[in-house]
N, CA, C and O atoms as a GROMACS GRO file, in nm:
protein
  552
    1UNK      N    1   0.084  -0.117   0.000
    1UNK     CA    2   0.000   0.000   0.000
    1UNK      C    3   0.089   0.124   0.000
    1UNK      O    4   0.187   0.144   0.072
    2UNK      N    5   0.037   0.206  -0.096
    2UNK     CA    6   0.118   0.321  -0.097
    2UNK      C    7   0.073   0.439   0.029
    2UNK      O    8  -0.045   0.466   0.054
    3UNK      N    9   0.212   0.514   0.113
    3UNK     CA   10   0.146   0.611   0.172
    3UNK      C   11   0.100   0.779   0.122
    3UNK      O   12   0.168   0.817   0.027
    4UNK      N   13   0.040   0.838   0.150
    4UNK     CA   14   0.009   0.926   0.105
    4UNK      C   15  -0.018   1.047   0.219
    4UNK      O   16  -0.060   1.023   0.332
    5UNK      N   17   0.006   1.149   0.181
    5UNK     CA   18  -0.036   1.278   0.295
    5UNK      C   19  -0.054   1.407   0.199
    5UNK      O   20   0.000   1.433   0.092
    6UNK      N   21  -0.139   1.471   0.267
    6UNK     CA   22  -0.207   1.599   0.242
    6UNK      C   23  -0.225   1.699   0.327
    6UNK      O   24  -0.335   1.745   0.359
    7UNK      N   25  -0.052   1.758   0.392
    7UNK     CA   26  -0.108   1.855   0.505
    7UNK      C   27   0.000   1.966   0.476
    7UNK      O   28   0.119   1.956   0.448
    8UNK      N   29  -0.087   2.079   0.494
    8UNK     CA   30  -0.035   2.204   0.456
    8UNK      C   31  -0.040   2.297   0.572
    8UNK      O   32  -0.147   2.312   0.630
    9UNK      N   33   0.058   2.357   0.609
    9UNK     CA   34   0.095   2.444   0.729
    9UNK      C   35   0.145   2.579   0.682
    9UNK      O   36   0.242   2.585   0.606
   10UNK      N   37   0.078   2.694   0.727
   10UNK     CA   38   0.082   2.803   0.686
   10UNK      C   39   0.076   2.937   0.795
   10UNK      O   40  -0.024   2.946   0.865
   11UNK      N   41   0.195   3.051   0.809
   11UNK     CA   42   0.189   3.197   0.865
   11UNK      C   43   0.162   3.260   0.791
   11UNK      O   44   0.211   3.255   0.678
   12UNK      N   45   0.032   3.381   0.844
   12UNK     CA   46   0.044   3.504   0.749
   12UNK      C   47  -0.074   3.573   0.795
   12UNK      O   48  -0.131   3.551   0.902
   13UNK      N   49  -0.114   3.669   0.697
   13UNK     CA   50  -0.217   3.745   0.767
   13UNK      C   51  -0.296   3.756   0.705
   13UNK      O   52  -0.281   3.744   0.583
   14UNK      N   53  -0.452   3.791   0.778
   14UNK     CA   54  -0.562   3.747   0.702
   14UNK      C   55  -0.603   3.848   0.654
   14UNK      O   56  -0.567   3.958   0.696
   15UNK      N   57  -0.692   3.833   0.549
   15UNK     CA   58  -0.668   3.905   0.390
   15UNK      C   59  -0.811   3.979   0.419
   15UNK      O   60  -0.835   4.092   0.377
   16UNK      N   61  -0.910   3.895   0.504
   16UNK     CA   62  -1.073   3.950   0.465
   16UNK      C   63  -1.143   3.906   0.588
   16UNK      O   64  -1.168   3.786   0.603
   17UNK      N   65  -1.171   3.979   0.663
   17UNK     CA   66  -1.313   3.879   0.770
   17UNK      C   67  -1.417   3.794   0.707
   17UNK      O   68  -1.505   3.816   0.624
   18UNK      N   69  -1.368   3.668   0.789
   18UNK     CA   70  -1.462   3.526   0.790
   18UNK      C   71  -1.587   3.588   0.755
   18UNK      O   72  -1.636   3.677   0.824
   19UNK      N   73  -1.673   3.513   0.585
   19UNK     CA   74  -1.733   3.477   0.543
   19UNK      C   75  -1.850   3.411   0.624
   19UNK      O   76  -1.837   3.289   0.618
   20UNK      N   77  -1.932   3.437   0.679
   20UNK     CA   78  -1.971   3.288   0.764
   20UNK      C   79  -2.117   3.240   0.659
   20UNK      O   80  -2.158   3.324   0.579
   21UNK      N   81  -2.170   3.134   0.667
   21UNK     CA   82  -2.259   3.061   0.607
   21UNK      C   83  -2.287   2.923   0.717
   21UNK      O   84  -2.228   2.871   0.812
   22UNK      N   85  -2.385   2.907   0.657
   22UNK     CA   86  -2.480   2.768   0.750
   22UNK      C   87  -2.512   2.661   0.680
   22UNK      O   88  -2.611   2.695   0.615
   23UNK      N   89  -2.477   2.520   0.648
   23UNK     CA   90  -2.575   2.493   0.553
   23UNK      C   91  -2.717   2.461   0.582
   23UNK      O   92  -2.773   2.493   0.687
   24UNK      N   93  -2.773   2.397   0.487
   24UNK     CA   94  -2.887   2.361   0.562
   24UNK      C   95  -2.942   2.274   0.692
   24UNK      O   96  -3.051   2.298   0.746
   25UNK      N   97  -2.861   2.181   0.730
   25UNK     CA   98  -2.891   2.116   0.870
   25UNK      C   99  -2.790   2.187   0.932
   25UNK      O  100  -2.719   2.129   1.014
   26UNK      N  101  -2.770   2.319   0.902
   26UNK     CA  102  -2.689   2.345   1.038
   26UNK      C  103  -2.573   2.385   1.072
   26UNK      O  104  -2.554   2.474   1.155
   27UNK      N  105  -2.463   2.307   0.995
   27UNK     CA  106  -2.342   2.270   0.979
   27UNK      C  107  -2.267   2.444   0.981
   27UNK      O  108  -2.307   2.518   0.891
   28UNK      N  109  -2.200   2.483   1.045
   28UNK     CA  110  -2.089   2.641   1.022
   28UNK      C  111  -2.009   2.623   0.891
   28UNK      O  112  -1.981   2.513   0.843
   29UNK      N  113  -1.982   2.717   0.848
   29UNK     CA  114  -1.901   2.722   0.751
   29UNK      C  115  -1.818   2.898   0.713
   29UNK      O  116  -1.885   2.992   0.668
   30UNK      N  117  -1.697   2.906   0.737
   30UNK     CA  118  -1.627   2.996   0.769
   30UNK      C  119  -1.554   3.033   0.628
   30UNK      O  120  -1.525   2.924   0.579
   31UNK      N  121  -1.516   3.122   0.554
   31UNK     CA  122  -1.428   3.113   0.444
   31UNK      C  123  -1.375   3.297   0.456
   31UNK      O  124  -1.450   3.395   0.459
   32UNK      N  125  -1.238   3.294   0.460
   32UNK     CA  126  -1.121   3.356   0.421
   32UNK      C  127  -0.993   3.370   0.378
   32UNK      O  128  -0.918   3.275   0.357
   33UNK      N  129  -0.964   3.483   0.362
   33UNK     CA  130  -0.788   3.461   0.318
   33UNK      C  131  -0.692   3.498   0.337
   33UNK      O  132  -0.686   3.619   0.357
   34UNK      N  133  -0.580   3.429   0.342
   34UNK     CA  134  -0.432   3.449   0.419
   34UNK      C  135  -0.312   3.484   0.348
   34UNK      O  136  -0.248   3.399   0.287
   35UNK      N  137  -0.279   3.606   0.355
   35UNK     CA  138  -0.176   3.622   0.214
   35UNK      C  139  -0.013   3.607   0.368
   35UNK      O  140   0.012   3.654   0.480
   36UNK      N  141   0.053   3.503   0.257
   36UNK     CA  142   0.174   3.497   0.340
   36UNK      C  143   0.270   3.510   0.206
   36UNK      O  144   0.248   3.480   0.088
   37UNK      N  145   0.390   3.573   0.275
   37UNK     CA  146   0.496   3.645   0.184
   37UNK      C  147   0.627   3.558   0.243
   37UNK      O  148   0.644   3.498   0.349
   38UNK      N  149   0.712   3.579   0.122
   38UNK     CA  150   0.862   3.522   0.146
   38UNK      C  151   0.948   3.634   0.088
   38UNK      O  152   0.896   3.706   0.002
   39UNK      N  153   1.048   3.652   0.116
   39UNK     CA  154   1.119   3.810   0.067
   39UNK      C  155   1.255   3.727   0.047
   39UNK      O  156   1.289   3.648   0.134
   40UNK      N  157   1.321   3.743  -0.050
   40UNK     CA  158   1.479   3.686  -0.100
   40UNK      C  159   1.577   3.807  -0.169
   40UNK      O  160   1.545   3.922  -0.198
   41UNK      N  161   1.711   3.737  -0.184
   41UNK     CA  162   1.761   3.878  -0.253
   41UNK      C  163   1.818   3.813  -0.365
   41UNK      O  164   1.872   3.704  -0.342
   42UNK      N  165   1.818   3.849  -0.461
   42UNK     CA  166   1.831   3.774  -0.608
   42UNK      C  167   2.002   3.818  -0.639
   42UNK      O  168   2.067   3.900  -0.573
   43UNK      N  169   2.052   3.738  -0.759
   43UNK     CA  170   2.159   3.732  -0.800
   43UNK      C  171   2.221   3.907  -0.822
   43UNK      O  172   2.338   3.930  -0.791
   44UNK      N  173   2.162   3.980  -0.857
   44UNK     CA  174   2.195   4.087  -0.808
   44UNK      C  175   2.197   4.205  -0.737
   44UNK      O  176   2.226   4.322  -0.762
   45UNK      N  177   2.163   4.150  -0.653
   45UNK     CA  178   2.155   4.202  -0.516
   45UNK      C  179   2.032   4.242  -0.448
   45UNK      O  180   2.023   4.281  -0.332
   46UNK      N  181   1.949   4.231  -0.527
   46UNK     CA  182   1.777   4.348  -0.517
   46UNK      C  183   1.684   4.261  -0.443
   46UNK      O  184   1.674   4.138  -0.446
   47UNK      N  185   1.618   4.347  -0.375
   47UNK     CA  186   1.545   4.264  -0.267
   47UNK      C  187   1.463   4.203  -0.328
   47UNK      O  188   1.449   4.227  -0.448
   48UNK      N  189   1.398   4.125  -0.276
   48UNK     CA  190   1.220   4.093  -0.392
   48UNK      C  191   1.168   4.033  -0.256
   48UNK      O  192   1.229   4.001  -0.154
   49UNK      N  193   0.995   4.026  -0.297
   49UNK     CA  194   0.958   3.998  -0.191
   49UNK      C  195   0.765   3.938  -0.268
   49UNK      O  196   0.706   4.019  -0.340
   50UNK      N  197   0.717   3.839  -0.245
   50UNK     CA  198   0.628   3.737  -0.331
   50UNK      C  199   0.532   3.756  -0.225
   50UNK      O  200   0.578   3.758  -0.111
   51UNK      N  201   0.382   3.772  -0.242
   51UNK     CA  202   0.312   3.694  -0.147
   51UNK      C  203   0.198   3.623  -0.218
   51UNK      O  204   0.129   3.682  -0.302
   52UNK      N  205   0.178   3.488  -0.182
   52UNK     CA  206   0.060   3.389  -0.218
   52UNK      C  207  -0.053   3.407  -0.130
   52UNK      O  208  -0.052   3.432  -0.010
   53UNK      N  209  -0.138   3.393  -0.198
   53UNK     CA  210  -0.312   3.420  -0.099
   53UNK      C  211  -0.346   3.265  -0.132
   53UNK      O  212  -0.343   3.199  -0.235
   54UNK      N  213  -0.384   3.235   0.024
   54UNK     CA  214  -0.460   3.104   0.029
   54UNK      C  215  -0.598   3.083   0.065
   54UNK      O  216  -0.605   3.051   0.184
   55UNK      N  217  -0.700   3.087   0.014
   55UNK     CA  218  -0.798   3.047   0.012
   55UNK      C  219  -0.845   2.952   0.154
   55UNK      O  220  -0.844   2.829   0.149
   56UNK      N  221  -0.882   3.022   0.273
   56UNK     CA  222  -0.909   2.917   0.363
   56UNK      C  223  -1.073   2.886   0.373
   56UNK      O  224  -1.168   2.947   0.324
   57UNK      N  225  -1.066   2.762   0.459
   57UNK     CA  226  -1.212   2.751   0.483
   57UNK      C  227  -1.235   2.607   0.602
   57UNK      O  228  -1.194   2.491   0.606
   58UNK      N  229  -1.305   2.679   0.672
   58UNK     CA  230  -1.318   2.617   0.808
   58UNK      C  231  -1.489   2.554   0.790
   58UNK      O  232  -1.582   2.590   0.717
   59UNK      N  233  -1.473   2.417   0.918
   59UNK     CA  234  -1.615   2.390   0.918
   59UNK      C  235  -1.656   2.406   1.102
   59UNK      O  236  -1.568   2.437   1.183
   60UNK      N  237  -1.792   2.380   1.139
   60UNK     CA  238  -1.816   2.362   1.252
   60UNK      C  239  -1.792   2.402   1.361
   60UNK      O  240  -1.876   2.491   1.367
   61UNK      N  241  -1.734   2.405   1.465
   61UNK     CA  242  -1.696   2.464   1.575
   61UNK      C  243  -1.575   2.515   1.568
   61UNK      O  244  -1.551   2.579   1.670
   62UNK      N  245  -1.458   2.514   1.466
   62UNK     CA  246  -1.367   2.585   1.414
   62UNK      C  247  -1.451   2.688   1.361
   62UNK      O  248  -1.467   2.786   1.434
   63UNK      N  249  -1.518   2.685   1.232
   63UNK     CA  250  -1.568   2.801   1.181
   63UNK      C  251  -1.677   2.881   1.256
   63UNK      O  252  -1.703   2.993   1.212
   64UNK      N  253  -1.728   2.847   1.336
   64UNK     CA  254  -1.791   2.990   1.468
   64UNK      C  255  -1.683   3.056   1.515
   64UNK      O  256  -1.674   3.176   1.490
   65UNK      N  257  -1.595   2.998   1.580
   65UNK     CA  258  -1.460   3.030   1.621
   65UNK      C  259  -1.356   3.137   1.518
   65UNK      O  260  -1.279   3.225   1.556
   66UNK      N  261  -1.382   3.098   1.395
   66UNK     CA  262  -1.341   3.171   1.352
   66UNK      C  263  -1.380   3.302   1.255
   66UNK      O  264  -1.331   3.367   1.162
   67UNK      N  265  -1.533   3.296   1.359
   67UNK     CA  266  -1.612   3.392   1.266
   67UNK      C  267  -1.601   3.462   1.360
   67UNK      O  268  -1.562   3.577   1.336
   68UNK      N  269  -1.625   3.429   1.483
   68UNK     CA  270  -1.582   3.555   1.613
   68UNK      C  271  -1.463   3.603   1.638
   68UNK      O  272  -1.448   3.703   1.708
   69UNK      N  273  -1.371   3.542   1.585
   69UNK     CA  274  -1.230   3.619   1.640
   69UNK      C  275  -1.163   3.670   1.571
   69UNK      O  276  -1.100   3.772   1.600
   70UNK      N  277  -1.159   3.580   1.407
   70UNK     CA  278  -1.087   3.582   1.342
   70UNK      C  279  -1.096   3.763   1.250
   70UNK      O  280  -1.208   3.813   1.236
   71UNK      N  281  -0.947   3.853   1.187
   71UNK     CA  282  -0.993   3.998   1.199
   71UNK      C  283  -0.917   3.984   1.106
   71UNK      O  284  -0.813   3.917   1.108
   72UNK      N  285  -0.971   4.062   0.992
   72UNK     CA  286  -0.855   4.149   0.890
   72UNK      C  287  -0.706   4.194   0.944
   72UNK      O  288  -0.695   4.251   1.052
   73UNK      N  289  -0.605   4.167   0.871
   73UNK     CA  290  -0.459   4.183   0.950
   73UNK      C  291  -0.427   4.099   1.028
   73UNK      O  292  -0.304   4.085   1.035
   74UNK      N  293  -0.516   4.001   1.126
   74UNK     CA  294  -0.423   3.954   1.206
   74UNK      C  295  -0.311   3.846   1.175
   74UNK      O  296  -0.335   3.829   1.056
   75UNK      N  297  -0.235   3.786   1.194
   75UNK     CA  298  -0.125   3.685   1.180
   75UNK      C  299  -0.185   3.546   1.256
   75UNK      O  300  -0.174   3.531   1.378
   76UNK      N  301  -0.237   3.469   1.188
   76UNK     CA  302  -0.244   3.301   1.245
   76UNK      C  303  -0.171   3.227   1.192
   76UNK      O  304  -0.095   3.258   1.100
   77UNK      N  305  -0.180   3.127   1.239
   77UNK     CA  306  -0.121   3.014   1.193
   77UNK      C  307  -0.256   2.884   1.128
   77UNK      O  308  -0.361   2.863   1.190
   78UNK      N  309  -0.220   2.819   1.005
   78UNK     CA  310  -0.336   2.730   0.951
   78UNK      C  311  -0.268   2.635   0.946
   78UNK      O  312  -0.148   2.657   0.933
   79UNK      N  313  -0.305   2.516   0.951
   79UNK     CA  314  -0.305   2.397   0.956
   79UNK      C  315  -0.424   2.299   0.880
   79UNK      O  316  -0.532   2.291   0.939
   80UNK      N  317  -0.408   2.224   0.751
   80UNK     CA  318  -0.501   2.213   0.735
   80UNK      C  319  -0.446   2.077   0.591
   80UNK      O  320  -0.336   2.021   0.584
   81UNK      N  321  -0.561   2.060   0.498
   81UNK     CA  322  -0.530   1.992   0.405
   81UNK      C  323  -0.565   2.066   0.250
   81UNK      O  324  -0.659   2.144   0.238
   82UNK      N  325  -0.486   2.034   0.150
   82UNK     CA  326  -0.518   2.102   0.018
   82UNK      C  327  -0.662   2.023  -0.057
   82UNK      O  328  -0.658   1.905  -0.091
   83UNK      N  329  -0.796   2.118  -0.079
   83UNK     CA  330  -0.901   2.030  -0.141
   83UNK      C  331  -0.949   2.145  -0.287
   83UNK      O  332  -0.993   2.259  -0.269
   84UNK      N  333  -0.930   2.085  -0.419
   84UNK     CA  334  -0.955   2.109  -0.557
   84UNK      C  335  -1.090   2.108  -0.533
   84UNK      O  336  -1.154   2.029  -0.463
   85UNK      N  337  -1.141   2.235  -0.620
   85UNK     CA  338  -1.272   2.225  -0.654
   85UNK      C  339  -1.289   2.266  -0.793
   85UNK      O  340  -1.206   2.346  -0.836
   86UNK      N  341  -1.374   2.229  -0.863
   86UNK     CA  342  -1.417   2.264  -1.006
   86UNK      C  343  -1.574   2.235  -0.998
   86UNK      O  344  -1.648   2.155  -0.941
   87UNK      N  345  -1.590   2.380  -1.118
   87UNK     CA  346  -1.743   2.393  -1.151
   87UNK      C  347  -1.756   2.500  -1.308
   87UNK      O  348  -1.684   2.575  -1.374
   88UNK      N  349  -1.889   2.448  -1.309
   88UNK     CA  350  -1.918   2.536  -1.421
   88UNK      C  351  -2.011   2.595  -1.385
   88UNK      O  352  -2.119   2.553  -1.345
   89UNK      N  353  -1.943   2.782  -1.409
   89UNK     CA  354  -2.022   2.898  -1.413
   89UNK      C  355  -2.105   2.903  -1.539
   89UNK      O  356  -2.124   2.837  -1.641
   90UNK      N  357  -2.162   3.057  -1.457
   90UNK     CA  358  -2.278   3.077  -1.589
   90UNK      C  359  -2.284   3.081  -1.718
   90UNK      O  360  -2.373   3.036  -1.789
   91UNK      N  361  -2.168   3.147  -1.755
   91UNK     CA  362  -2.102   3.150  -1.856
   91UNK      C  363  -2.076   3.007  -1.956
   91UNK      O  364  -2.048   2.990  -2.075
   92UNK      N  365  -2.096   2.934  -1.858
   92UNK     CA  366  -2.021   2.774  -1.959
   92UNK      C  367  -1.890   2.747  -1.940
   92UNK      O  368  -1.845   2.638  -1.975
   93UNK      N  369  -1.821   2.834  -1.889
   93UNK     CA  370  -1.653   2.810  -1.844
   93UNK      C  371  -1.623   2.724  -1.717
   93UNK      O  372  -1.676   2.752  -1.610
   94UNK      N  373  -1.536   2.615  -1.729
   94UNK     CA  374  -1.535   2.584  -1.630
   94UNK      C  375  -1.444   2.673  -1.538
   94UNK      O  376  -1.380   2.762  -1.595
   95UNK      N  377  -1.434   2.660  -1.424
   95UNK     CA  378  -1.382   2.728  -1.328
   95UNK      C  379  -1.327   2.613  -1.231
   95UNK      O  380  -1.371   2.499  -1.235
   96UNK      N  381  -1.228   2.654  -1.145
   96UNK     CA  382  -1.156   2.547  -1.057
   96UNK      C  383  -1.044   2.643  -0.980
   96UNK      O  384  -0.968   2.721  -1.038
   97UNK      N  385  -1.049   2.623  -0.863
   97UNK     CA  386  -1.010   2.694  -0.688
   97UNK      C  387  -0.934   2.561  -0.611
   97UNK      O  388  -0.964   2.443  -0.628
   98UNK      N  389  -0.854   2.601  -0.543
   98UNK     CA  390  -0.766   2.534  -0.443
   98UNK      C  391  -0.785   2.607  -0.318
   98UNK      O  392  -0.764   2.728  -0.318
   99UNK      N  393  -0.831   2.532  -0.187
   99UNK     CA  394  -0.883   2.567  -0.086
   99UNK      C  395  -0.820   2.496   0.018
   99UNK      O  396  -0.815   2.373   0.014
  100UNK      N  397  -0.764   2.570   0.125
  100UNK     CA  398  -0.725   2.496   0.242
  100UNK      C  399  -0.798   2.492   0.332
  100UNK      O  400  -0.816   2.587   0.409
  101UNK      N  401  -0.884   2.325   0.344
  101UNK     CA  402  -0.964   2.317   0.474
  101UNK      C  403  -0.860   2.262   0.565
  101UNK      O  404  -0.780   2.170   0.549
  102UNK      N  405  -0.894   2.383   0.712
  102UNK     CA  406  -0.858   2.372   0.803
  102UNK      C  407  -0.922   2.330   0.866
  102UNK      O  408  -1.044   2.338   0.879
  103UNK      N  409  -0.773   2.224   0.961
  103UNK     CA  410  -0.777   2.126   1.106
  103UNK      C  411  -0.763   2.224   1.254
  103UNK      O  412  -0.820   2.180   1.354
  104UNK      N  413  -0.712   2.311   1.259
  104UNK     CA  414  -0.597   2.414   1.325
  104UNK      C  415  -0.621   2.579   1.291
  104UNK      O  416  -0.621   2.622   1.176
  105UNK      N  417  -0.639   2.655   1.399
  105UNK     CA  418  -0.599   2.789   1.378
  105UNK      C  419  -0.556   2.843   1.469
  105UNK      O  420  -0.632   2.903   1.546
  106UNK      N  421  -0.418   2.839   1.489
  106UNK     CA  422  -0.351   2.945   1.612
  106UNK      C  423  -0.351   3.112   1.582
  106UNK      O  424  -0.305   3.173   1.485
  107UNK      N  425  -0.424   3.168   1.712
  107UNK     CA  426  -0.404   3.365   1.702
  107UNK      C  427  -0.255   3.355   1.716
  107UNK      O  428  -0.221   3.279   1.807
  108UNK      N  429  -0.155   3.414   1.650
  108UNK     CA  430  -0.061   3.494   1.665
  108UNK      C  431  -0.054   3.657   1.728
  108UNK      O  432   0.022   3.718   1.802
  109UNK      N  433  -0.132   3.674   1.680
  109UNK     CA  434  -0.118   3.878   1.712
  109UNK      C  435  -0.198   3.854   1.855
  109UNK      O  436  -0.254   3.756   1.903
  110UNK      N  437  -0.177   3.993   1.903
  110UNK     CA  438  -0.203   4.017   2.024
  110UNK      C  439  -0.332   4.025   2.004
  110UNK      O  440  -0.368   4.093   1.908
  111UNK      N  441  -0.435   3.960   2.089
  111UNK     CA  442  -0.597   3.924   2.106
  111UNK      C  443  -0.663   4.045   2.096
  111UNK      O  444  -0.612   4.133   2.164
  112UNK      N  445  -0.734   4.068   2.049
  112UNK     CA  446  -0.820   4.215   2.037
  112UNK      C  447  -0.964   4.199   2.063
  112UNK      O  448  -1.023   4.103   2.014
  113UNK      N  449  -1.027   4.290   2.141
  113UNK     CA  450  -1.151   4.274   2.227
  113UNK      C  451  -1.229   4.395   2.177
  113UNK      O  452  -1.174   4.496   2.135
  114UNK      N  453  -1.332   4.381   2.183
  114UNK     CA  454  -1.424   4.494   2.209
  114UNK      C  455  -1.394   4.577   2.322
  114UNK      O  456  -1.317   4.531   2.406
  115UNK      N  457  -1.465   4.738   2.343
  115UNK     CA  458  -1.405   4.815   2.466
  115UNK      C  459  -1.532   4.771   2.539
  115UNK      O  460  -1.640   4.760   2.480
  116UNK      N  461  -1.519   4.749   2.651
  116UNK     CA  462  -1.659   4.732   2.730
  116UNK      C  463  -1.678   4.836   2.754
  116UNK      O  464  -1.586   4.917   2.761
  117UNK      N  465  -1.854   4.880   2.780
  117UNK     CA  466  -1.922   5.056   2.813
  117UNK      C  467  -1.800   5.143   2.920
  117UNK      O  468  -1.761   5.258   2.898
  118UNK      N  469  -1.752   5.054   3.037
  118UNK     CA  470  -1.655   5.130   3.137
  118UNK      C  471  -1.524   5.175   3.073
  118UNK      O  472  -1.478   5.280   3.119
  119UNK      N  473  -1.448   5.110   2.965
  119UNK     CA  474  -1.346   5.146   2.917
  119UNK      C  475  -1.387   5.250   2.780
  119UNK      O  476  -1.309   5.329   2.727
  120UNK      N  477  -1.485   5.233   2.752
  120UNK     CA  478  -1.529   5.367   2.661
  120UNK      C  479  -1.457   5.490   2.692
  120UNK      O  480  -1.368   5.556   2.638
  121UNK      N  481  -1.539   5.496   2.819
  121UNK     CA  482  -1.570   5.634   2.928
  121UNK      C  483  -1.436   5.665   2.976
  121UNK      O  484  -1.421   5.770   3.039
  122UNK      N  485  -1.316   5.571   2.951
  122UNK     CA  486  -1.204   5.579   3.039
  122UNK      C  487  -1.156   5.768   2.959
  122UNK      O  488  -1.203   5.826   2.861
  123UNK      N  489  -1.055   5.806   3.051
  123UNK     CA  490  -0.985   5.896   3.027
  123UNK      C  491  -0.844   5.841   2.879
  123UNK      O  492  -0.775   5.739   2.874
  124UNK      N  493  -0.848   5.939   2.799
  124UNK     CA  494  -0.771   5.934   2.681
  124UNK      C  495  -0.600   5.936   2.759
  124UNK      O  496  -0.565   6.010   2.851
  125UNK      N  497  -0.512   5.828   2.687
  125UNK     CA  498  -0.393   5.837   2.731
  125UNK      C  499  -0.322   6.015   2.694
  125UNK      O  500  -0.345   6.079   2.591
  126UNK      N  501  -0.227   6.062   2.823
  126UNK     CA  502  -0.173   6.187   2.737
  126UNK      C  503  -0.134   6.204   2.601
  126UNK      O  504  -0.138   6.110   2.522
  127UNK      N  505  -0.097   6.312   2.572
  127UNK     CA  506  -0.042   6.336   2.426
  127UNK      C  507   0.141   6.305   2.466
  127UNK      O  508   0.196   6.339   2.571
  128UNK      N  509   0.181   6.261   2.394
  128UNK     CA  510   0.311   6.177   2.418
  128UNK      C  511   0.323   6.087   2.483
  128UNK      O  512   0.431   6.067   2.538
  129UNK      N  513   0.215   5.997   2.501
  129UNK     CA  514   0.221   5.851   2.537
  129UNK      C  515   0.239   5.826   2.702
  129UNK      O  516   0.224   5.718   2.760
  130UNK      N  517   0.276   5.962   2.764
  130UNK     CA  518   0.323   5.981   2.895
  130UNK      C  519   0.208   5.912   3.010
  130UNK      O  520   0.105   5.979   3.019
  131UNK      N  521   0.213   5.796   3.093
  131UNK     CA  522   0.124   5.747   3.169
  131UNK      C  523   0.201   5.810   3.339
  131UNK      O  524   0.320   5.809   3.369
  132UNK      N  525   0.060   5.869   3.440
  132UNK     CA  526   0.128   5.862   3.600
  132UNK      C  527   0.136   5.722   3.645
  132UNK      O  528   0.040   5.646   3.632
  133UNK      N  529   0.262   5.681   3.703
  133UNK     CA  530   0.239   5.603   3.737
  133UNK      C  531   0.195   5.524   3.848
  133UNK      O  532   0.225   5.408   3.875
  134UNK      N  533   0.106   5.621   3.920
  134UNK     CA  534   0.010   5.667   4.031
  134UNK      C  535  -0.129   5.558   3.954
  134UNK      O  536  -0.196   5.484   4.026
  135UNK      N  537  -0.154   5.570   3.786
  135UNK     CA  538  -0.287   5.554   3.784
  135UNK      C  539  -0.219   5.397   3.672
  135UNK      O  540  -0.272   5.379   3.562
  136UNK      N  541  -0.150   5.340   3.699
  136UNK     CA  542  -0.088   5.219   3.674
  136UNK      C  543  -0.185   5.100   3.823
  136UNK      O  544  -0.168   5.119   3.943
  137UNK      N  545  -0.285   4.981   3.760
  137UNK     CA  546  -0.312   4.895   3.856
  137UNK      C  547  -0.210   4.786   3.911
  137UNK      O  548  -0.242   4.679   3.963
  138UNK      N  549  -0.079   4.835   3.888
  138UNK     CA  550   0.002   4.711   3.993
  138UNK      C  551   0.103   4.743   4.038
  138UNK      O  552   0.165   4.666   4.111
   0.00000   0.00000   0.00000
């Protein structure tokens, strides 16, 4: 028996806020995209720098998950497998997409929250970043 594997591991940052959809019994379904870059310096000397967009797409309790958290810009990490799709549009053309359904999504960037009503109201940091450190909680 021959072995075989299909797993694709990917850094970068996400391109679009999660898509979300339901199907009909139910099922989550999450879809966005992750442009990750590689930067090299070529034979004569000049920087260059590539980025590929990957097509993600989550199901089920990953994809709620990643309809609530997941944000334009942030940096995750995907984990997942490569799945081909082909169809024919309206047109009569066929059409065909490469999609990474994800197993895995680690936050990289620092977690970002909503302000709750009390931190609304808070007082604006000074102008030059300057904090007392009187009004520091530790």
């Amino acid at each position: 028996m021959a072995i075989s594997l299909n797993k694709v591991m990917i850094i970068g940052n996400v391109g679009r806020d999660p898509e979300m959809r339901y199907t009909p019994d139910g099922k989550a379904n999450a879809k966005f995209s992750v442009a990750v870059s590689r930067a090299w310096t070529n034979q004569e000397g000049e920087r260059k720098e590539e980025t590929e967009w990957f097509n993600i797409v989550a199901w089920d309790k990953l994809a709620e998950i990643c309809g609530e958290y997941v944000k334009k810009g942030q940096k995750i990490y995907v984990e997942g497998r490569l799945q081909t799709r082909t169809w024919e549009g309206q047109d009569g053309l066929k059409h065909k997409t490469t999609d990474l359904i994800a197993r895995d999504v680690v936050f990289m960037s620092a977690r970002t929250r909503p302000a709750s009503p009390e931190e609304e109201g808070a007082a604006p940091t000074p102008a030059g970043g300057e904090v007392d450190p009187a009004d520091l909680p530790f």
